[in-house]
DOTORGU-619909 format. One record per residue: x, y, z of N, C-alpha, C in turn; chain; residue in three letters. Coordinates in steps of 0.001 Angstrom, whole numbers, always signed. Example, Ala and Ser with C-alpha at 12.3 -4.5 7.8 and 13.67 -1.06 7.14 Angstrom:
# residues 2
     neast    nnorth       nup    caeast   canorth      caup     ceast    cnorth       cup   chain   res
    +13190     -5690     +7800    +12300     -4500     +7800    +13200     -3300     +7800       A   Ala
    +12850     -2250     +7080    +13670     -1060     +7140    +12900       +30     +7870       A   Ser
//
This chain:
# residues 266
     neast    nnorth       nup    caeast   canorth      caup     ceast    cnorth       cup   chain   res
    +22598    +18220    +14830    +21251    +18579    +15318    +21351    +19025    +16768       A   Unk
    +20401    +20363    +17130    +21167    +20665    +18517    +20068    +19297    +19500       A   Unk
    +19905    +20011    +20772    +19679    +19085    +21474    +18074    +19489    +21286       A   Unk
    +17651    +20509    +21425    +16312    +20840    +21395    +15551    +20227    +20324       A   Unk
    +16334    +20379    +19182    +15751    +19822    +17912    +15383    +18067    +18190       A   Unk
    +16766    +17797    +18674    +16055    +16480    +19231    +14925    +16074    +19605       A   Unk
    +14861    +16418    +20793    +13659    +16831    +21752    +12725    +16490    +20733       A   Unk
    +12378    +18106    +20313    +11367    +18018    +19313    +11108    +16746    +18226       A   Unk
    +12056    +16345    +17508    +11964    +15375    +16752    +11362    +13951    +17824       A   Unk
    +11698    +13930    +19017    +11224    +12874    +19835     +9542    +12524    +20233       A   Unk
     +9204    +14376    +20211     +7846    +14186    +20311     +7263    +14253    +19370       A   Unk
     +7511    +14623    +18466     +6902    +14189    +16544     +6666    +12867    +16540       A   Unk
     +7498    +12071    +16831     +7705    +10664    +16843     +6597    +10192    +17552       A   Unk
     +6640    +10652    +18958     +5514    +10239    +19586     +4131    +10133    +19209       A   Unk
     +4255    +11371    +18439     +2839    +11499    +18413     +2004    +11171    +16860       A   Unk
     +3376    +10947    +15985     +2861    +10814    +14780     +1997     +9313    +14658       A   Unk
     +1563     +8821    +13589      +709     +7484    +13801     +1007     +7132    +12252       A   Unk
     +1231     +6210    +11714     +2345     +5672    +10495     +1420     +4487    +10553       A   Unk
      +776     +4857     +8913      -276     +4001     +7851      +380     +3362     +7281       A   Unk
      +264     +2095     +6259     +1361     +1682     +5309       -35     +1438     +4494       A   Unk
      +261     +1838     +3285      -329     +1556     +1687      +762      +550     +1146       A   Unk
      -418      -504      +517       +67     -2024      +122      -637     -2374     -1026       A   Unk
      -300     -3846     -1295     -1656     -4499     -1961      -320     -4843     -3423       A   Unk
     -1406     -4354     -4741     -1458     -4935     -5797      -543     -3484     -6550       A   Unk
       -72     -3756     -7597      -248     -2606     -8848     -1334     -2462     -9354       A   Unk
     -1324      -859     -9884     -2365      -718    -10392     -3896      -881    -10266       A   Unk
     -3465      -517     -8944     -5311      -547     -8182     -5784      +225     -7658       A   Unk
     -5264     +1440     -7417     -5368     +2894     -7109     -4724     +3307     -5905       A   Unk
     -3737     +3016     -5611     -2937     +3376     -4685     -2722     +5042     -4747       A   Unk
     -2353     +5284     -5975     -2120     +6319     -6362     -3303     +7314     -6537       A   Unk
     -4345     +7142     -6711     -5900     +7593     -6473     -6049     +7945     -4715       A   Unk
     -5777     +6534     -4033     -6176     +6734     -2876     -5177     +8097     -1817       A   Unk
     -3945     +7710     -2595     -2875     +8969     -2034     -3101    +10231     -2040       A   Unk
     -3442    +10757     -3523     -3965    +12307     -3777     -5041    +12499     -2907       A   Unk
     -5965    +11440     -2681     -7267    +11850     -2108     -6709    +12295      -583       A   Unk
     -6220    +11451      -390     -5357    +11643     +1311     -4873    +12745     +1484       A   Unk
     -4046    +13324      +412     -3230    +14436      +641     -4454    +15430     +1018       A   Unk
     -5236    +15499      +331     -6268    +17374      +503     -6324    +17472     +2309       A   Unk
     -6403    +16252     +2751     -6015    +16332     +4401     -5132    +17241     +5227       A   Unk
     -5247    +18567     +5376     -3875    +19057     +5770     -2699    +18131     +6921       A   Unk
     -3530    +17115     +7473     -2923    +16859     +8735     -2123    +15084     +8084       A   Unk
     -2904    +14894     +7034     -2037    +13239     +6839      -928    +13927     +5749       A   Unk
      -183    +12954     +5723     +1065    +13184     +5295     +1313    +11796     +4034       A   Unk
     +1207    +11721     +2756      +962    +10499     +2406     +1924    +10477     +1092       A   Unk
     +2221     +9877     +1098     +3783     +9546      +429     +4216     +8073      -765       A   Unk
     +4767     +7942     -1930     +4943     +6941     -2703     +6213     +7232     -3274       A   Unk
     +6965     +5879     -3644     +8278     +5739     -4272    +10016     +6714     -3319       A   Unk
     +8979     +6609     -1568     +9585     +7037     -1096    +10901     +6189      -425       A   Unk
    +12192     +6645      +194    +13282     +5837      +822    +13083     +4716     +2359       A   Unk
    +11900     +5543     +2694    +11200     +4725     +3906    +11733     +2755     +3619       A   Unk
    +10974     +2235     +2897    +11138      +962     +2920    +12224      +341     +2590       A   Unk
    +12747     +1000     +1609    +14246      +731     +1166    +15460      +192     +2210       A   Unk
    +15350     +1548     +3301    +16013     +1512     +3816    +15934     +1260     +5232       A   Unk
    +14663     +1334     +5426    +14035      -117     +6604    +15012     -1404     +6366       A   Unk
    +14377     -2061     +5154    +14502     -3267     +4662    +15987     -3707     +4936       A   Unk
    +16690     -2599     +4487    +18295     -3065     +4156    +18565     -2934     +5537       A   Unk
    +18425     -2002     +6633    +18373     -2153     +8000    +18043     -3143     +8661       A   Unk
    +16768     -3683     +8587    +16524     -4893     +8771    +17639     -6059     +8773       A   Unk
    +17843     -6181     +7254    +18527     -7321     +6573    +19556     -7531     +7650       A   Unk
    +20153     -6643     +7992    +21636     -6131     +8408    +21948     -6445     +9984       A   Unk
    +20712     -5988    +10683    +20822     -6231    +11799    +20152     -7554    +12533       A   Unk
    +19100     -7827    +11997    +18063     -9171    +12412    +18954    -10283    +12541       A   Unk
    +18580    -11300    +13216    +18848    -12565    +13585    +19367    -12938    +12629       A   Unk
    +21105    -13580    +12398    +21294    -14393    +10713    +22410    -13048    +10254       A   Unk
    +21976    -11954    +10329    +21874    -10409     +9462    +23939    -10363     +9334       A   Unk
    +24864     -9640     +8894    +25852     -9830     +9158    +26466     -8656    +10060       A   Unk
    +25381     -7965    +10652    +25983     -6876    +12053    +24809     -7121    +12851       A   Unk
    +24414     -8440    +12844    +22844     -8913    +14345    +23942     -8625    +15085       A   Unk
    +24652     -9131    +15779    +26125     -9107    +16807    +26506     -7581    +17168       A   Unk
    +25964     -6519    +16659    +26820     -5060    +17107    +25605     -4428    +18187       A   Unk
    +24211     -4628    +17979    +23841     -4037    +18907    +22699     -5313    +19464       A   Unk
    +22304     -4483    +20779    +21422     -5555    +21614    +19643     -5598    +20681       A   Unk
    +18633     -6244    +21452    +17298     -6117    +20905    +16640     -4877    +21029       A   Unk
    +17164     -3798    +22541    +16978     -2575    +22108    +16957     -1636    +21035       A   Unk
    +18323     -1937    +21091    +18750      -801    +20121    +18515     -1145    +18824       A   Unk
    +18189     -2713    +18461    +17971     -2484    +16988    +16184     -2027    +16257       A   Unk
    +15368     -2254    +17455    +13947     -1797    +18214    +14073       -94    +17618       A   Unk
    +14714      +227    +18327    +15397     +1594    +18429    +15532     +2587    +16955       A   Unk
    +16674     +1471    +16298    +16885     +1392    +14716    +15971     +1570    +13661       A   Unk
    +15226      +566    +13776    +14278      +538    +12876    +12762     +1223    +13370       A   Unk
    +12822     +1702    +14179    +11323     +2507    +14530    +11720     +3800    +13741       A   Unk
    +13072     +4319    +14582    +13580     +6019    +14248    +13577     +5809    +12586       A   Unk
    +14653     +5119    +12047    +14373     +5060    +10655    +13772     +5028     +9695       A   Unk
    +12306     +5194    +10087    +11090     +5528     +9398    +10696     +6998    +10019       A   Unk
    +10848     +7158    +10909    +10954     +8545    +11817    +11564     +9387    +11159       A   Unk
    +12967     +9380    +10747    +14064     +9971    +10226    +13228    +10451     +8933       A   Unk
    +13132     +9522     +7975    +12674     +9924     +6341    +11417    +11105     +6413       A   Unk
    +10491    +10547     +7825     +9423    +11699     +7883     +9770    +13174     +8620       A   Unk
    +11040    +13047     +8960    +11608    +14086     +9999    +11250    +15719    +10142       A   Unk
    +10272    +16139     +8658    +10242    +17155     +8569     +8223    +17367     +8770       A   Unk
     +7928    +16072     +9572     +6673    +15971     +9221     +6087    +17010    +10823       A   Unk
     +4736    +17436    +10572     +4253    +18253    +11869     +4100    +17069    +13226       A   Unk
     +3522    +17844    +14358     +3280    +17097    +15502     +2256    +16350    +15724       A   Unk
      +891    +16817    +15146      +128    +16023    +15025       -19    +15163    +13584       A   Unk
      +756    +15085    +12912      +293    +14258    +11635      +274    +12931    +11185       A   Unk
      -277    +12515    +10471      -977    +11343    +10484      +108    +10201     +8592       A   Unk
      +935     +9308     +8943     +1920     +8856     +7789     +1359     +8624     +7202       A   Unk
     +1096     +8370     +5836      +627     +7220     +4830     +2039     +6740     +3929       A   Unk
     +2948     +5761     +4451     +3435     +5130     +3371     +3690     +4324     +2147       A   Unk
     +3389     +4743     +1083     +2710     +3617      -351     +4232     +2639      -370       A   Unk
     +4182     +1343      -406     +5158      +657     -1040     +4583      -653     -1339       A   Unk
     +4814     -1581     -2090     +4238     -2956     -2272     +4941     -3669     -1553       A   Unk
     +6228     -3470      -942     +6900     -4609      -304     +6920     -4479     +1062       A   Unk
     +5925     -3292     +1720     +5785     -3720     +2894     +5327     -4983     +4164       A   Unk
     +3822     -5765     +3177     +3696     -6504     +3590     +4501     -7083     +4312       A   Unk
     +6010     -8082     +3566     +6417     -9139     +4224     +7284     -8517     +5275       A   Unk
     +6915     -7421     +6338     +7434     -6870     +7449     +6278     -6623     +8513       A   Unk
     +5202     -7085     +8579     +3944     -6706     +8938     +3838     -7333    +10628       A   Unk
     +4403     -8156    +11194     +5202     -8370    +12139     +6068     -7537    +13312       A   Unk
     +6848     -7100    +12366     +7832     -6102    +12992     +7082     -4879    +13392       A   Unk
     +6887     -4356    +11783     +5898     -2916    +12233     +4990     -2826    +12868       A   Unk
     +4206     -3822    +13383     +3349     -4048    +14237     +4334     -3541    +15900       A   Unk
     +5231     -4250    +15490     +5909     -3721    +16841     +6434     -3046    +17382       A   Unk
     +6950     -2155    +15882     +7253      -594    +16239     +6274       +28    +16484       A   Unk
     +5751       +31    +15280     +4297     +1108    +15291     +2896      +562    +15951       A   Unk
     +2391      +367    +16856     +1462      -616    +17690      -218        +8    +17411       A   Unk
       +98     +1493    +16731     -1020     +1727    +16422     -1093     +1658    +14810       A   Unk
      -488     +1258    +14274      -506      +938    +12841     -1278      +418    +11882       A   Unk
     -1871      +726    +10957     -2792       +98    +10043     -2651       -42     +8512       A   Unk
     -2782     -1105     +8050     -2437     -1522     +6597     -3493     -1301     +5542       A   Unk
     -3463      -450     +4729     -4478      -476     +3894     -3884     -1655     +1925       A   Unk
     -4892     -2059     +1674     -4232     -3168     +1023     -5352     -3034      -367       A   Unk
     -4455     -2099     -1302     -5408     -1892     -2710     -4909     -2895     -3733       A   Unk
     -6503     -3574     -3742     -6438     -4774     -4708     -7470     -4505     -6047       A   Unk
     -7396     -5350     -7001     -7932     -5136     -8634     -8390     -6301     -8827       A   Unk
     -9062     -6491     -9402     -9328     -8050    -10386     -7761     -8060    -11047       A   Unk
     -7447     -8939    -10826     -5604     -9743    -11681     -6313     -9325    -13362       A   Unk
     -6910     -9781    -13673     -7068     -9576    -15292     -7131     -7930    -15533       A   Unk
     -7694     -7502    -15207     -7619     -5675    -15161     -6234     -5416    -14856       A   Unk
     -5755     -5719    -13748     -3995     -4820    -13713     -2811     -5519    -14739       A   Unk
     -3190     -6536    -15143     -2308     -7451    -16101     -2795     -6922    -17605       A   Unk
     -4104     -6610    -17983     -4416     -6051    -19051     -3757     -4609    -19289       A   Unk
     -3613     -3839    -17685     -3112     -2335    -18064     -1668     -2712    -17968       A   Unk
      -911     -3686    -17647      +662     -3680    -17708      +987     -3701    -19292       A   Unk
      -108     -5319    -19826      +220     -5405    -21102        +6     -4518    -22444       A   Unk
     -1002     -3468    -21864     -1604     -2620    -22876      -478     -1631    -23151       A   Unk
      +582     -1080    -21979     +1360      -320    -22292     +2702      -900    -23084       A   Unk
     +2773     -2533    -23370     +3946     -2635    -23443     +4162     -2862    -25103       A   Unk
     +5098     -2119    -25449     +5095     -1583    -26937     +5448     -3177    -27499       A   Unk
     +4299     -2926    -28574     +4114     -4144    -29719     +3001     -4922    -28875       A   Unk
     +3214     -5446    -27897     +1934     -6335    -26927     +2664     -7674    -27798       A   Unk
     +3336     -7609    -28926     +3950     -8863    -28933     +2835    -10160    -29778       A   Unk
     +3465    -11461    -30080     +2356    -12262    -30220     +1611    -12741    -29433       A   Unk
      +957    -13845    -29701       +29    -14985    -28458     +1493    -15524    -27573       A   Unk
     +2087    -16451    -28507     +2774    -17067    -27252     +3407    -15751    -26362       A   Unk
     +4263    -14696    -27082     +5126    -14092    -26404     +4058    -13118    -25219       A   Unk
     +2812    -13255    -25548     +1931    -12088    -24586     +1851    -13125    -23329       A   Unk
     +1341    -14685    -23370     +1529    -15951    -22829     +2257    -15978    -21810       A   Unk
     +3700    -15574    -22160     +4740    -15515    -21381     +5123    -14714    -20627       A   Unk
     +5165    -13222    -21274     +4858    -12546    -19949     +3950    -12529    -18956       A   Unk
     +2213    -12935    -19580     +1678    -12656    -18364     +2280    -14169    -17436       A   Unk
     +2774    -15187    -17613     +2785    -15770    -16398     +3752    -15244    -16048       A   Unk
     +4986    -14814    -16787     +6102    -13958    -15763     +5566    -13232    -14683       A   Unk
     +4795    -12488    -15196     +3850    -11302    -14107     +3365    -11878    -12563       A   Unk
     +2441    -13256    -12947     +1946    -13686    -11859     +2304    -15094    -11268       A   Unk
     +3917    -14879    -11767     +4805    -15933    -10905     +4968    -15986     -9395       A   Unk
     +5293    -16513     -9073     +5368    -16366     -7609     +6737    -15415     -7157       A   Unk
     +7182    -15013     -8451     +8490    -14184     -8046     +7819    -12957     -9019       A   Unk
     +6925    -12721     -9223     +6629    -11803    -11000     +5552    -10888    -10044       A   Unk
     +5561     -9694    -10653     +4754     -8060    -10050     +4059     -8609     -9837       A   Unk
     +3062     -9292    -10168     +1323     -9469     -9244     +1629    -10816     -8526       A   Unk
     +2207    -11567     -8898     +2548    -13204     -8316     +2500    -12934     -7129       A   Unk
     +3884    -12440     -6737     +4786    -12071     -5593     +3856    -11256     -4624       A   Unk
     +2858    -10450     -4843     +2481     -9345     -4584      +592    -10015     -3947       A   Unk
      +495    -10705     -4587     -1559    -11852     -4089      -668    -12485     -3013       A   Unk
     +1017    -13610     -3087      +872    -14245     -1930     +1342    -13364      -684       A   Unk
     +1928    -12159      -747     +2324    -11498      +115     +1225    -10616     +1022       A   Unk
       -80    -10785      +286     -1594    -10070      +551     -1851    -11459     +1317       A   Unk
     -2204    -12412      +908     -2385    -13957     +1407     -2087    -14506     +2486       A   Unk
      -735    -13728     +2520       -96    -14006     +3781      -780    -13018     +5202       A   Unk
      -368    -11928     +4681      -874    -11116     +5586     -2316    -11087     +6145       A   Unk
     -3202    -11507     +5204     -4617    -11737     +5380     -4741    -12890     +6334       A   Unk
     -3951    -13682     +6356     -4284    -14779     +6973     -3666    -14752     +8748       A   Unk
     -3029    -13712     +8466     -1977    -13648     +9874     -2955    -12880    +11311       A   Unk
     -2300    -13473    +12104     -3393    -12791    +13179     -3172    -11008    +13831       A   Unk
     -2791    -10636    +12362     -2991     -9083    +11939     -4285     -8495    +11494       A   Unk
     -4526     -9678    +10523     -5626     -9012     +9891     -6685     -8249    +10298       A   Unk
     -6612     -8110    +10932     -7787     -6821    +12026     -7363     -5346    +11656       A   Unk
     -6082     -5321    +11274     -5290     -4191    +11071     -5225     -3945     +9832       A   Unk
     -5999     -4513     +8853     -6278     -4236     +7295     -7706     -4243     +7183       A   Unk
     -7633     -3057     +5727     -8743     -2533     +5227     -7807     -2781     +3689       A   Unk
     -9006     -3673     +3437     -9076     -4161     +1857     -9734     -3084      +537       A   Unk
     -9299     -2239      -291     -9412     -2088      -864     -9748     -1641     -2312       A   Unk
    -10784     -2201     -3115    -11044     -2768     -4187    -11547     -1314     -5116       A   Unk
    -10169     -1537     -5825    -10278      -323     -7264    -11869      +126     -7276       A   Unk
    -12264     -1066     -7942    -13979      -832     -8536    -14723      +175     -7388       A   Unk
    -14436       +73     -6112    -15165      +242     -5160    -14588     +1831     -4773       A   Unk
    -13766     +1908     -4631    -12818     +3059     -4939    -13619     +4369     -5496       A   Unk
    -13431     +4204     -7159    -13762     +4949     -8388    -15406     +4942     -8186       A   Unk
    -15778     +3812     -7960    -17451     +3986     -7909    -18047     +4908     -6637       A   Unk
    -17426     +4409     -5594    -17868     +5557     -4383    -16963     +6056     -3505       A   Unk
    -16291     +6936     -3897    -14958     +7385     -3130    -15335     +7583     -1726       A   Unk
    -16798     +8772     -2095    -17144     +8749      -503    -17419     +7481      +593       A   Unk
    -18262     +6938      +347    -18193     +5950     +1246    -17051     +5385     +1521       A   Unk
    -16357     +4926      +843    -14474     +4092      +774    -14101     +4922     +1841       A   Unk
    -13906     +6439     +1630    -13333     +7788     +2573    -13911     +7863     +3778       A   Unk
    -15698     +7081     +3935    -15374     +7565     +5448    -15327     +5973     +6077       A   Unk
    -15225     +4758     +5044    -15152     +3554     +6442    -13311     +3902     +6768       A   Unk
    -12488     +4290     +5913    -10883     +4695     +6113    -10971     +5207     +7153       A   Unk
    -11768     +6577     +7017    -11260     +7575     +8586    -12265     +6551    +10031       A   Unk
    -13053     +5586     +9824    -13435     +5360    +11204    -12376     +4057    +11371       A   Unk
    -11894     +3300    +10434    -10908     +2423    +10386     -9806     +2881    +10821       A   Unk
     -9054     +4067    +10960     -8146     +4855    +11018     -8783     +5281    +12385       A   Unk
     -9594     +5385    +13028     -9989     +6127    +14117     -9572     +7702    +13881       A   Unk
    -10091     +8237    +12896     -9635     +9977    +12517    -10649    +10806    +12294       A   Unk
    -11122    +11621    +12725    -11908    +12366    +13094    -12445    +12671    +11265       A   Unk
    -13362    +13014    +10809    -13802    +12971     +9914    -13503    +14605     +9187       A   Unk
    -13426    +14138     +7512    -13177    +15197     +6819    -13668    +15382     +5346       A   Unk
    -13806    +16479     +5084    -15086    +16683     +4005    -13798    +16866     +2508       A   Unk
    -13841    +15767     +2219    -12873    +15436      +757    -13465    +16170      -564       A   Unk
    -13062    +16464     -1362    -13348    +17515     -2478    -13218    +15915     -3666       A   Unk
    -14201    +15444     -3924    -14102    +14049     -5048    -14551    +15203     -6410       A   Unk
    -14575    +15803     -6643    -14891    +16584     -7928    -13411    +17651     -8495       A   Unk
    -12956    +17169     -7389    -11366    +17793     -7898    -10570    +17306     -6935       A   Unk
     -9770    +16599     -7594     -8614    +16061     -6518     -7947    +16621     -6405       A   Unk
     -7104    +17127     -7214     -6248    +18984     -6830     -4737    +18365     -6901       A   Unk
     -4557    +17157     -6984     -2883    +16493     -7119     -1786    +17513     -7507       A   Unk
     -1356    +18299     -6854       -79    +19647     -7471     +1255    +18707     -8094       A   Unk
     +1272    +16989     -8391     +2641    +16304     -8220     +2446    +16550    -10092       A   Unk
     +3461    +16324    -10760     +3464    +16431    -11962     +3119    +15128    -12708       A   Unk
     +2316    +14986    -13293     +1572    +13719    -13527      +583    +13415    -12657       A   Unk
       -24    +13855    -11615      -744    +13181    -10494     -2309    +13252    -10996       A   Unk
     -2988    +13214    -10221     -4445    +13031    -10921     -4804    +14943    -10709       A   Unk
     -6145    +14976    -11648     -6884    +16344    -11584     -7961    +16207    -11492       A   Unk
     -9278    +16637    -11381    -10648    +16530    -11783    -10972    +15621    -10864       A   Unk
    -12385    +15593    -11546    -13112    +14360    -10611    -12395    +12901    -10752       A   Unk
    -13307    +12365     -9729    -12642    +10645     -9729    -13681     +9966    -10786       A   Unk
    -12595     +9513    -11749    -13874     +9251    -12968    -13055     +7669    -13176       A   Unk
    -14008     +6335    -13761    -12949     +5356    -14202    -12348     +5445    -15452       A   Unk
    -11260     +5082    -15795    -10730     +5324    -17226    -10885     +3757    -18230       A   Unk
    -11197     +4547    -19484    -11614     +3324    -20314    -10679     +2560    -20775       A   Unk
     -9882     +1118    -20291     -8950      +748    -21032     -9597      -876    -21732       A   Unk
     -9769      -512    -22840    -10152     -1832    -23459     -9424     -2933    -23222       A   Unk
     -9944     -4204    -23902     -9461     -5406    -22612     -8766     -6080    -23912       A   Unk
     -7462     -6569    -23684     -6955     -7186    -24790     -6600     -8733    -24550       A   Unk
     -6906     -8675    -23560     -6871    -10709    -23311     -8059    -11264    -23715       A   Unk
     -7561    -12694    -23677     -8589    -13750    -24448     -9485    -14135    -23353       A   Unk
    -10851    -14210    -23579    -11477    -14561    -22361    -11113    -15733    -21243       A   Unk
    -10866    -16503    -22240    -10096    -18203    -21236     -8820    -17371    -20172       A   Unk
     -8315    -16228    -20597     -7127    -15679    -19595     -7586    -14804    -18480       A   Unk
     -9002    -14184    -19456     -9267    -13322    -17821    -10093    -14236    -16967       A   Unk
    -10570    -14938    -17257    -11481    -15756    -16637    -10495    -16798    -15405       A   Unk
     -9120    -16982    -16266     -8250    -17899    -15034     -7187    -16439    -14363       A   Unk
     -7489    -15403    -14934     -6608    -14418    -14188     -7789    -13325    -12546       A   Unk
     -9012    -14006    -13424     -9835    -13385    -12061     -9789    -14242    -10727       A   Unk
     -9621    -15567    -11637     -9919    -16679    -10375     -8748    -16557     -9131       A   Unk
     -7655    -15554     -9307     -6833    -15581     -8508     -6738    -14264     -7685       A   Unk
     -8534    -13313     -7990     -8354    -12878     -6570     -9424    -13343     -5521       A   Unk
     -8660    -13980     -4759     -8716    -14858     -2905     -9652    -14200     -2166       A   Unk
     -9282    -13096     -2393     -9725    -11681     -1155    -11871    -11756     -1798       A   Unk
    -12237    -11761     -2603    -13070    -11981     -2753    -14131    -13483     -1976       A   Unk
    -13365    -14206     -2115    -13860    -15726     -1164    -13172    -15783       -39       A   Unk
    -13125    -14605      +751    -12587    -14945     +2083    -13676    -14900     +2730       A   Unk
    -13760    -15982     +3453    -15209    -16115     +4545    -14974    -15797     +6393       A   Unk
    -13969    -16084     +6610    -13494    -15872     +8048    -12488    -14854     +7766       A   Unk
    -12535    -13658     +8093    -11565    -13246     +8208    -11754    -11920     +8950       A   Unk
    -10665    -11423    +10262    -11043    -10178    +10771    -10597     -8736     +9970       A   Unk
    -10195     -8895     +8920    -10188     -7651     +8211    -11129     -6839     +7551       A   Unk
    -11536     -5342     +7306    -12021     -5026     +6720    -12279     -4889     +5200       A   Unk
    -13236     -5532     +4574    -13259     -5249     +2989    -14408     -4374     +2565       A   Unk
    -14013     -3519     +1836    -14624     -2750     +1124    -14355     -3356      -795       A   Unk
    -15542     -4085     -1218    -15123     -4874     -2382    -16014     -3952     -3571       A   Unk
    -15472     -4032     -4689    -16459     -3560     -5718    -17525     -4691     -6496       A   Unk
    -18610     -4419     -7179    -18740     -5412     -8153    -17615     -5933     -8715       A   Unk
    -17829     -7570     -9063    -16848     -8612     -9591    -16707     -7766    -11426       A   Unk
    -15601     -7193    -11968    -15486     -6424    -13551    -14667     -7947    -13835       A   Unk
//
């Protein structure tokens, strides 16, 4: 890279401002992304190398890590800021990140300290709705006990939604939470607009006139048309959704400095 390019890449850096998309499966992350994109100026991104390779950076260098010992607190500061820098490297001067990953949360700390203007957006579902669309796709759906078993696999404390409420839990509770905007599918699909403009004053971003009657997604598979909800019939037993709702938190939070945008309780 010559030296100029540097340069340049230095003030990209500067000036770019790096979102992180979080939360749950299956709660419209992927809704909220396309909508982002019609933005010429945000830049919004999923199933990208960003966290991956944060993470393993991280691992590697942090306190404990098995190369903490090669460089000072600078440079590993240094490390892990550019390295999210790097993956966006081809991004404009004024543009605005959105990174989708679920495992950002348990870094919310750090990135706070790279990125100081940073903000977490955190898309959550009723647990019985995203556990109904995991199980609906999974060929046979199986018997009672064996359906039983996966869903607590799911919402183990090590299992896709488990892992994924205490890592929201956590973060909600941390004296971050000022720096999250909650959410909620229902709320989403029912009024995109409103959702779209508490984001851009949450975001501090100058406001922009979103096209909700065509999302325009060019990704192959991505969404088209209007923002409509899709009908997926409910195949759990009521006694399951009834103890699978009770575990979203974010609904009975009474103190808390984050923003929620919640839907009706589905």
């Amino acid at each position: 890279m010559s030296l100029q390019n540097v340069e340049i890449s230095g003030k990209a850096s500067g000036l770019t401002r790096f979102h992180f998309i979080c939360g749950l499966p299956r709660s419209g992350a992927g809704l909220l992304e396309a909508m982002l994109r019609q933005n010429p100026r945000f830049l919004a991104t999923s199933n990208g190398p960003a966290q991956k390779v944060f993470a393993d950076l991280v691992h590697r260098y942090a306190d404990g890590g098995e190369m903490a010992d090669l460089l000072d607190d600078s440079q590993k500061v240094a490390l892990w800021r550019n390295v999210i820098g790097a993956v966006y490297h081809r991004r404009s001067f004024d543009s605005v990140v959105f990174d989708q990953n679920l495992e950002w949360l348990p870094y919310v700390d750090l990135l706070v300290r790279l990125f100081p203007l940073s903000r977490f957006i955190l898309c959550v579902r009723n647990p019985a709705a995203i556990v109904n669309s995991i199980e609906i796709r999974r060929p046979g759906n199986g018997e009672e006990e064996e359906q039983a078993a996966a869903i607590a696999a799911l919402m183990d404390a090590d299992g896709e939604v488990g892992s994924a409420i205490t890592d929201m839990r956590d973060a909600l509770s941390s004296h971050h939470a000022e720096r999250m905007l909650v959410i909620d599918y229902d709320r989403l699909v029912d009024d995109p607009e409103d959702v779209m403009d508490v984001l851009y004053e949450f975001l501090r971003e100058p406001a922009f006139a979103h096209d909700f009657d065509e999302i325009g997604d060019t990704r192959v598979g991505g969404f088209r048309g209007p923002i409509e909800r899709t009908a997926t019939p409910m195949m759990l037993s009521t006694r399951t959704i009834l103890q699978l709702s009770g575990r979203a938190f974010w609904r009975n939070l009474r103190r808390t400095s984050a923003t929620l945008m919640l839907g009706r309780s589905r």
